[in-house]
C-alpha positions in Angstrom: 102.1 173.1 96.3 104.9 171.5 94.8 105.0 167.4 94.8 107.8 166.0 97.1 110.7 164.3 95.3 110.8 161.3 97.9 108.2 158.5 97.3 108.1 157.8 100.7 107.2 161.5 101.9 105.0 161.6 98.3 102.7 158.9 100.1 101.8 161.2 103.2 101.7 164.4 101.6 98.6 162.7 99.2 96.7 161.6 102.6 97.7 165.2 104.3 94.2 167.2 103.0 92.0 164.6 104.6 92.1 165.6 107.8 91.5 169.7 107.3 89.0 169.1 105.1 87.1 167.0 107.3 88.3 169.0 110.4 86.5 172.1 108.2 83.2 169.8 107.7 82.8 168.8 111.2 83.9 172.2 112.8 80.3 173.5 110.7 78.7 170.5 111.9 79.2 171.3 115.6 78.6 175.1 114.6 75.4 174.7 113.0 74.5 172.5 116.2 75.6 175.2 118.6 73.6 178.6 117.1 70.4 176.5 116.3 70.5 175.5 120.0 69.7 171.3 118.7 71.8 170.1 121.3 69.9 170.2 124.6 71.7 171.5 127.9 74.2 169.9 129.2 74.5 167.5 125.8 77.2 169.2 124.9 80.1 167.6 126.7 79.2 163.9 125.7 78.6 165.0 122.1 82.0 166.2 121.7 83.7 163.6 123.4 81.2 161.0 120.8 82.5 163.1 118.3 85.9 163.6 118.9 86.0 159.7 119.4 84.5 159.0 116.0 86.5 161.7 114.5 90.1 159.5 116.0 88.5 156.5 114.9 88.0 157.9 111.2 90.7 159.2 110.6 93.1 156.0 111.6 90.9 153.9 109.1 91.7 156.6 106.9 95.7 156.0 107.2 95.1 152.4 107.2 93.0 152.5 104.2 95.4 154.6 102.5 98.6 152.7 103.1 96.4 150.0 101.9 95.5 151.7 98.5 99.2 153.1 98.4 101.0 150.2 99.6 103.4 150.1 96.9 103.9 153.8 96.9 105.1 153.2 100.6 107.2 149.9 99.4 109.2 152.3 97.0 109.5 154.9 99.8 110.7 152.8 102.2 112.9 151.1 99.9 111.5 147.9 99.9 111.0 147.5 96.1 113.8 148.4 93.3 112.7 151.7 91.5 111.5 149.7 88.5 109.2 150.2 85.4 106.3 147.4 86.4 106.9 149.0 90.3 106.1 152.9 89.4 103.8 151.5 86.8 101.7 150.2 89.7 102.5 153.1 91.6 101.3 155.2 89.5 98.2 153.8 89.2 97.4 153.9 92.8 98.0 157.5 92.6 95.4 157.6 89.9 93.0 155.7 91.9 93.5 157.0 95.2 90.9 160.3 95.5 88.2 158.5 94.1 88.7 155.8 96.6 89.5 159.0 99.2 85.8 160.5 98.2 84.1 156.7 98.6 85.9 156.5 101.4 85.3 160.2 103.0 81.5 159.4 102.3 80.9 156.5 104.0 83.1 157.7 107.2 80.7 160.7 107.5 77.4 158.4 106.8 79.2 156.1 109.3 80.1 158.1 111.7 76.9 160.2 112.0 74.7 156.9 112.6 77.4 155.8 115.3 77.0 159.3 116.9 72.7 159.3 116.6 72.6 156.0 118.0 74.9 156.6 120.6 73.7 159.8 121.8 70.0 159.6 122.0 69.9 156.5 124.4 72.7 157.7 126.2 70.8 161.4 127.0 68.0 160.2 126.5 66.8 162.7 123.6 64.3 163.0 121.4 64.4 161.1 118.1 63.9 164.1 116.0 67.5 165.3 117.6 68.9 161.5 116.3 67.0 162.5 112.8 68.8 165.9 112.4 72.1 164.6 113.2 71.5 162.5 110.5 70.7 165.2 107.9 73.7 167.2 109.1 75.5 163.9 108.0 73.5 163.6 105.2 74.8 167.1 103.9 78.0 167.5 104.9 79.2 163.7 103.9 79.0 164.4 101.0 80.3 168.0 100.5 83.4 167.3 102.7 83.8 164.1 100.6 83.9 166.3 97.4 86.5 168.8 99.2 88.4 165.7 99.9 88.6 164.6 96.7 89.3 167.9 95.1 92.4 168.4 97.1 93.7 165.4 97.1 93.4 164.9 92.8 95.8 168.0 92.3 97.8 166.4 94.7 98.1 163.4 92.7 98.4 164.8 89.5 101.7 166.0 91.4 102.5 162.5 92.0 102.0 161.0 88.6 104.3 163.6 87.1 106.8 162.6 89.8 106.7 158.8 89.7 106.9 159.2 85.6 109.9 161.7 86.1 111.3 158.1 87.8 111.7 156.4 84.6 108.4 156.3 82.3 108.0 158.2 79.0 104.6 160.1 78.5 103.7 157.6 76.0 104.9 154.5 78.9 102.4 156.4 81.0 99.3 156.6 78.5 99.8 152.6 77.9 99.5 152.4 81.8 96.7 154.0 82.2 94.5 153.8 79.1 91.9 157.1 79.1 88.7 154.4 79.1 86.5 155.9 81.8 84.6 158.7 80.0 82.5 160.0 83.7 83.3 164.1 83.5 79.4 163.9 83.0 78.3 162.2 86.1 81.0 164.1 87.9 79.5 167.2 87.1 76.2 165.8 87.7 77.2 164.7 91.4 78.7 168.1 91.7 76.0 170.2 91.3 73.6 168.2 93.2 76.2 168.3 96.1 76.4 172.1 95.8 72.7 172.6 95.9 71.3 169.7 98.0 74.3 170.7 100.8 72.9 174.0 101.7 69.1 173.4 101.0 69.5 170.8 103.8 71.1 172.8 106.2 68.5 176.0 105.3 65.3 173.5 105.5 66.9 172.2 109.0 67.5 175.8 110.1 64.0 176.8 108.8 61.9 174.2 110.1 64.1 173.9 113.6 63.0 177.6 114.2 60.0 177.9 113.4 59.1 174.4 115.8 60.7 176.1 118.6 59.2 179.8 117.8 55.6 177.8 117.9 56.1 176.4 121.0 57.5 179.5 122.6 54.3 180.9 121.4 51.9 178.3 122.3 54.6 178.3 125.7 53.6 182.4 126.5 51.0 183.8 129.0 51.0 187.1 127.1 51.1 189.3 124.5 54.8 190.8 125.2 56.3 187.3 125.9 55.2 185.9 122.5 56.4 189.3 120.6 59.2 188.3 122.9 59.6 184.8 121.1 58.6 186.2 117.4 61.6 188.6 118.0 63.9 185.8 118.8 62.7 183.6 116.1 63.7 186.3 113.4 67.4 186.2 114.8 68.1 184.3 112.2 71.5 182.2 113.7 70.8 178.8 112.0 71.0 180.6 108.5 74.5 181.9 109.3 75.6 178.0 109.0 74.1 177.8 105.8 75.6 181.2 104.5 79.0 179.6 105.3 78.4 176.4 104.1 77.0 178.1 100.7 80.9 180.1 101.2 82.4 176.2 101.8 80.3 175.0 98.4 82.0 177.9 96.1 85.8 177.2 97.9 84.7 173.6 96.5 83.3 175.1 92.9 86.7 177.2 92.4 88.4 174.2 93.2 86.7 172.1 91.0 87.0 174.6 88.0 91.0 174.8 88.9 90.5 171.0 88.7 89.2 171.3 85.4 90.8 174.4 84.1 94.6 172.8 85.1 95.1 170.7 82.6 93.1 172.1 79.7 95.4 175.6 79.9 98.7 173.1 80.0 97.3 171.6 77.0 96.4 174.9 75.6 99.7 176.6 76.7 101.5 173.5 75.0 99.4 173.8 71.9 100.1 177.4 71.7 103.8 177.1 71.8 103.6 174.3 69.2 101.8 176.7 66.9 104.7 179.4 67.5 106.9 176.2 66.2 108.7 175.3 69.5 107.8 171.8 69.3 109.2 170.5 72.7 109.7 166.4 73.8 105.5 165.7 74.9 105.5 165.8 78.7 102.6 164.0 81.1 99.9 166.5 81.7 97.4 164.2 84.4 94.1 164.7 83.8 90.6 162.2 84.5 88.1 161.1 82.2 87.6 162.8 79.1 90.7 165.4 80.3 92.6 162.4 80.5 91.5 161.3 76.9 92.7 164.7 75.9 95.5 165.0 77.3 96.6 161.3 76.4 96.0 162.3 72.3 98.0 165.4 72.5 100.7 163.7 74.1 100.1 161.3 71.3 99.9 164.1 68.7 102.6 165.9 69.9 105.1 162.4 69.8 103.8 161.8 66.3 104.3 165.2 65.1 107.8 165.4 66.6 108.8 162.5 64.8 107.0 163.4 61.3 109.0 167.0 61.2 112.4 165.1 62.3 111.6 162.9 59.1 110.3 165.7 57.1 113.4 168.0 58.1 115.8 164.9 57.3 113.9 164.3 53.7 114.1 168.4 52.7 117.7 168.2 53.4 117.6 164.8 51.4 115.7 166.0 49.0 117.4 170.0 48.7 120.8 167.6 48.2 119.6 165.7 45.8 118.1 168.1 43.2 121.3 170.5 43.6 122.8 166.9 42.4 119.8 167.1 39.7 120.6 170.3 38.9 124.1 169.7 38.5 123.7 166.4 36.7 121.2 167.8 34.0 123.9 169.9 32.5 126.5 167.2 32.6 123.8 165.4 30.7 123.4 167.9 28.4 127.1 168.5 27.5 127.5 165.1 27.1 124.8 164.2 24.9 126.1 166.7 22.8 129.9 164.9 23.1 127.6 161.5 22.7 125.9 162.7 19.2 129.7 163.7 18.0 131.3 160.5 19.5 128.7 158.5 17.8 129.4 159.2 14.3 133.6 158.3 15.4 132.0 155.0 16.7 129.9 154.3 13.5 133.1 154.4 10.8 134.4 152.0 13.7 132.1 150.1 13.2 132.7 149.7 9.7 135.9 148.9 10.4 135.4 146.1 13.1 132.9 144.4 9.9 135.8 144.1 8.0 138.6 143.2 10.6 135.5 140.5 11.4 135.7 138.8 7.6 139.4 138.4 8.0 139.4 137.0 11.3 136.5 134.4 9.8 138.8 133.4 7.1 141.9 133.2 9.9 140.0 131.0 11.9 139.3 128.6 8.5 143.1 127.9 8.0 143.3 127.8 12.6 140.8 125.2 12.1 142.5 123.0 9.5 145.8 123.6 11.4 144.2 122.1 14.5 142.6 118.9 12.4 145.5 118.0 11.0 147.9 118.4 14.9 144.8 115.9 16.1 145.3 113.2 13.9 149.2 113.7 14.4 148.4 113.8 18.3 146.4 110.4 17.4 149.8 109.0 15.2 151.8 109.8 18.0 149.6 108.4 21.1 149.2 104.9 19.1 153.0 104.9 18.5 154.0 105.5 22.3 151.2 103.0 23.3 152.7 100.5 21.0 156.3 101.2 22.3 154.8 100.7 26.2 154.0 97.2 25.7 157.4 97.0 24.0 159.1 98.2 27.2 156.9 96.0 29.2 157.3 92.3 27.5 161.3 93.8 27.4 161.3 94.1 30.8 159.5 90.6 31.5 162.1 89.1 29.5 165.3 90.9 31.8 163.6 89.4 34.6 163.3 85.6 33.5 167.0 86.1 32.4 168.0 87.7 35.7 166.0 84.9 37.6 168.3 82.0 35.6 171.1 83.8 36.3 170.3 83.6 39.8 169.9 80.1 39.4 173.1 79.7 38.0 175.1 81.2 40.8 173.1 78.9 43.1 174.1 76.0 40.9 178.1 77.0 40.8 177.8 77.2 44.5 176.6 73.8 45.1 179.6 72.5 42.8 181.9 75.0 44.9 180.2 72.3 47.7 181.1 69.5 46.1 184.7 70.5 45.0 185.8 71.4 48.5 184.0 68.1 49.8 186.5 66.3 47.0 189.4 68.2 48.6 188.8 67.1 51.5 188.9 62.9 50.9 191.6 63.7 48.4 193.7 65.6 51.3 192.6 62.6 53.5 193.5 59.7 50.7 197.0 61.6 50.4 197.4 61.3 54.2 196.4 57.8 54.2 198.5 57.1 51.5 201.4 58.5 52.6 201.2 56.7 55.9 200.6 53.5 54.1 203.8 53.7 51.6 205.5 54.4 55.1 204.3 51.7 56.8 205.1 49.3 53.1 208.7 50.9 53.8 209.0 49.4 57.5 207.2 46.2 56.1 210.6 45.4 54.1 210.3 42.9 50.9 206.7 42.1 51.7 205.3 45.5 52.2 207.1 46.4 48.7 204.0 46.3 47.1 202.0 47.5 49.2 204.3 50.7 48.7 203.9 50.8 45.4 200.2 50.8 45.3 200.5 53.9 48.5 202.9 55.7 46.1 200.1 55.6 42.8 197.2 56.1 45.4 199.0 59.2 46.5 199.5 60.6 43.5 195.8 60.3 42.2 195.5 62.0 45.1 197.5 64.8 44.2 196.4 64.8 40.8 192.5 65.4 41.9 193.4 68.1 43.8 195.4 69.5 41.3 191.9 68.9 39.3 189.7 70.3 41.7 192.1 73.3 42.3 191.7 74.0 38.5 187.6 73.6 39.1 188.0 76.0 41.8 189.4 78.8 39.9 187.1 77.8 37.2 183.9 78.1 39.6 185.4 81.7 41.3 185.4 82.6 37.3 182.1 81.7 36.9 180.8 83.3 39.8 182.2 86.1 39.0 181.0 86.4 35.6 177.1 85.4 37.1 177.8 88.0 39.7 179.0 90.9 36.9 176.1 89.3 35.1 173.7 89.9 37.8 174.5 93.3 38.1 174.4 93.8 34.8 170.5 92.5 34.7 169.8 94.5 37.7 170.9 97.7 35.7 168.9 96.6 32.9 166.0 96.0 34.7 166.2 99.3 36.3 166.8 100.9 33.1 163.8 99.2 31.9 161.4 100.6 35.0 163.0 103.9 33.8 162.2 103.5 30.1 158.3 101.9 31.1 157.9 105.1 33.1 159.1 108.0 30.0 157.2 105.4 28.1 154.0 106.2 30.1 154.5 109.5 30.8 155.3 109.3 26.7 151.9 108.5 26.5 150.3 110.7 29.0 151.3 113.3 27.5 150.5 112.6 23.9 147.1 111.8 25.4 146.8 115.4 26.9 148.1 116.8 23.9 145.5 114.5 22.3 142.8 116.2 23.9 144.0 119.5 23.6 144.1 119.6 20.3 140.6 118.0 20.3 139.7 120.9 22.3 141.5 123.9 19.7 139.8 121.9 17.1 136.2 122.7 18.6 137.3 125.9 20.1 138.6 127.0 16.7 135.0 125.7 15.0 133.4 127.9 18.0 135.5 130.9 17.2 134.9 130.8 13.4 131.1 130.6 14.2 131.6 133.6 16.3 133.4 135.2 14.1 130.4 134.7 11.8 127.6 135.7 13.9 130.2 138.8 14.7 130.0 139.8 11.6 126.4 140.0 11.5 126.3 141.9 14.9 128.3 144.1 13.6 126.2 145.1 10.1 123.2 145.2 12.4 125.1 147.6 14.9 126.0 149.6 12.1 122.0 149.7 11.1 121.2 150.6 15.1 123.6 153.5 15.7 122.0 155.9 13.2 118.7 155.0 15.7 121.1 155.6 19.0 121.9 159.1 17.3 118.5 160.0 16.8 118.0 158.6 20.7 120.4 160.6 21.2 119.2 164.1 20.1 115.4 163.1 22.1 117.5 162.9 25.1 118.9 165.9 24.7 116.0 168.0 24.3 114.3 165.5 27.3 117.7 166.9 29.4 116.5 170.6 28.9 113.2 169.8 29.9 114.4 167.8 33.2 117.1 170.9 33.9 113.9 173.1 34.2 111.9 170.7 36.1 115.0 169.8 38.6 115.1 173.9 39.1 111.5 174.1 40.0 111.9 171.0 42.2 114.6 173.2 44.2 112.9 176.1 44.9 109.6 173.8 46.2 112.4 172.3 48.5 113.7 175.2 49.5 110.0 176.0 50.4 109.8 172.8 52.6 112.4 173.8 54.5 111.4 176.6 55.3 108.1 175.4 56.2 110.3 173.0 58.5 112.5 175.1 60.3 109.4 177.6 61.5 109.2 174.4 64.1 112.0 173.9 66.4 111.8 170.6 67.7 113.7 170.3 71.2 115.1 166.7 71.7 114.8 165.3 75.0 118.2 166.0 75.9 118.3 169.5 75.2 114.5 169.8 77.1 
């Protein structure tokens, strides 16, 4: 009985038992009718045809009430929803759910169905009431049985289905968190069982019982005489109507055996799990479905078996962790103990050391003394120099202020000569002009005869002031081009001396930069050198008292070594109880899920 792989298929293979079983409940229904002769003649017809109406009528609720309590079973069949973790989660509850709502279901379908068929069949052929009463007894007893039947079947079944829809994508502990084990009922079940399997059969034998002996009284009472009521005692002790109840006591121990393999499933799965566990094949925990307490069982050894998995990965990792690190241990305890035996011989090299760094400390104290005085007297030389270089600064400066008034008259000058160059050439020009008119006007005195004698005369001397100022402002000429000359070399020359005075201000400042940085390095040797002499000082006391602390490091020294031995033996017993853990360990062979 092996659980289909398709969800779709999974969904009518859970609702397939329903109909056998009830098909098995109402074929001794109709038997138990038929050899205690209940049925009065010509019934028969219209009960089966009640019946077999009912029966259709049941059994489409029944699919409609299980594609209702599977619907999303059938959605993941069909394809309707994605294959995902909330969808079989709620999958696989249904499947959880669904015989108990099969048996509640089954139940009420019988109860139903056998007050449709009483109240149908006794007005329509008009039978007694007692007949109407017995067909609700046979109800009565066989609701309930067939119910249980129902429900038996179909929980292996879905068992079968859990396993499958988890095998879709939930781990056994995914599973467990989906379906908490919270209903504790194995109890009541068992309860409800046995008063199934006793009250099923008494029924039918107290209906058998009582319907004979009615109808052997009234064939009695019914006889004229003595053979025909031997007759009717005879008939009486035929004993049909207790056949039905053998086989329905034969249908309550099919039930009982299935009811124990109910139980019995899951509790050798668990056992044959626990078993191999104890062998040490610890395997990944699997789903074993179970109900009620089962369930809780079954739930905490999955639990158990998770847990333990992961607590002999994690012992297994820290034996190998702990075998490596006391063969480290082991190794490293008699590296300690040679070299605490190098250590006591190194120390007593390291003590005449340090009588040696004591005294190499007194002459680097009196070093730093003469450093110190050194540095003192290159500050106050630094200081000398700084106020020397500040003083020739402002030298360079009011130096410079002065090349600039000088080179600003001298610009004034040249303006000034070339104003007088203005004036000259201005000069030349009405001295060129008096020539001209002068040397029009003796011409004219010459055509003017005796009387423009004079007037010649007076030309002649006007022409040659005339000439003689521009000989004069010819000489002023070359004596201006002199002078601008000598204002224009002289201009240059300021220009180069104010230029060499920019130069000279900036080596001045950068003069005095730099005997300001010298300045406050040496006031920084100077206190570094005060530092090092006090270091020097409190070095030399380190060093006496280091002297005094190695004899107590020796004697340290030797305690650690016999502390070394002691740890060596206690690092070999350590490896043996390691080697014990693992051991211990690897009796379990724990399958990952990839391997399973």
């Amino acid at each position: 009985m092996k659980a289909p792989d398709d969800l779709g298929e999974m969904a009518r293979w859970l609702v397939r038992p329903v109909p056998p079983a009830s098909g098995v409940g109402l074929t001794l229904a109709l038997l138990h009718g038929l050899l205690t002769d209940a049925v009065p003649e010509g019934g028969w017809p219209g009960l089966v045809v009640l019946v077999a109406v009912v029966t259709v009528l049941s059994q489409g609720l029944v699919q409609w009430h299980a594609r209702r309590s599977l619907r999303t079973l059938y959605a993941l069949g069909a394809g309707q929803l994605p294959t995902t973790a909330e969808h079989l989660r709620a999958a696989l509850l249904e499947a959880r759910a669904f015989p108990t709502r099969c048996f509640s279901f089954a139940l009420q379908s019988w109860v139903g169905g056998a007050l449709a068929v009483a109240f149908v069949f006794i007005p329509w052929q008009d039978a007694s009431l007692g007949l109407g009463f017995r067909i609700l007894l046979v109800g009565a007893s066989l609701g309930p049985l067939t119910a249980l039947l129902i429900y038996l079947l179909v929980v292996r079944r879905c068992r079968g289905a859990v396993a499958v829809i988890a095998a879709r994508g939930l781990s056994p502990l995914e599973v467990v968190a989906t379906a908490p084990p919270r209903r504790m009922h194995i109890r009541r079940h068992l309860v409800l069982f046995t008063a199934i399997a006793v009250l099923s059969p008494s029924l039918f034998i107290l209906d058998a019982t009582i319907s004979r002996t009615l109808r052997a009284m009234d064939e009695v009472v019914a006889a004229r005489s003595p053979g025909a009521q031997d007759a009717a005692l005879k008939r009486a002790d035929r004993g049909q109507g207790l056949a039905v109840a053998g086989l329905i006591a034969v249908l309550v121990l099919l039930t009982a055996h299935l009811g124990g393999t109910v139980i019995a499933a899951p509790l050798r799965a668990i056992t044959e799990d626990a078993t191999r566990i104890a062998q040490g094949d610890l395997r990944p925990p699997r789903v074993i479905p179970a109900e009620d307490e089962i369930w809780a069982t079954s739930a905490a050894f999955a639990q158990m078996q998770a847990q333990l998995g992961q607590a002999l990965t994690q012992l297994r990792r820290a034996g190998l962790q702990i075998s490596t690190t006391t063969e480290q241990l082991v190794a490293t305890s008699g590296e300690q103990e040679a070299g605490a035996d190098e250590q006591a011989s190194s120390l007593n090299v390291t003590s005449a050391t340090t009588e040696e760094l004591a005294r190499s400390a007194q002459q680097i104290a009196g070093n730093a003394e003469s450093v110190s005085a050194i540095a003192e007297s290159t500050f106050a030389a630094a200081q000398t120099g700084q106020r020397g270089a500040t003083a020739f600064l402002g030298a360079m400066q009011r130096l410079k202020e002065e090349n600039e008034a000088i080179a600003d008259a001298v610009v004034r000058l040249n303006k000034r000569v070339q104003q007088i160059g203005k004036v000259v050439e201005f000069i030349n020009e009405i001295a060129d002009k008096s020539d001209l008119l002068a040397l029009n006007a003796e011409l004219e005195g010459t055509k003017a005869g005796e009387v423009g004698r004079g007037f010649s005369l007076v030309a002649a001397e006007m022409r040659r002031l005339a000439e003689n100022v521009i000989r004069s402002t010819k000489a002023i000429e070359q004596l201006i081009d002199e002078i601008r000359d000598a204002t224009h070399a002289a201009v240059m020359a300021t220009e180069a001396g104010l230029k060499a005075m920019e130069s000279g201000t900036v080596l001045a400042a950068e003069v005095d930069e730099s005997l300001s940085l010298i300045l406050e390095l040496a006031r920084q040797t100077s206190h570094a050198v005060r530092s090092i002499s006090l270091a020097t000082q409190q070095q030399q006391t380190g060093t006496d008292q280091l002297a005094a602390a190695m004899g107590d490091i020796l004697r340290v020294t030797e305690q650690n070594s016999a502390a070394t031995k002691q740890m060596a033996v206690a690092n070999a017993d350590l490896s043996t109880l390691s080697r014990d853990l693992k051991r211990a360990v690897e009796r379990f062979h724990v399958v990952s899920g990839e391997e399973a």
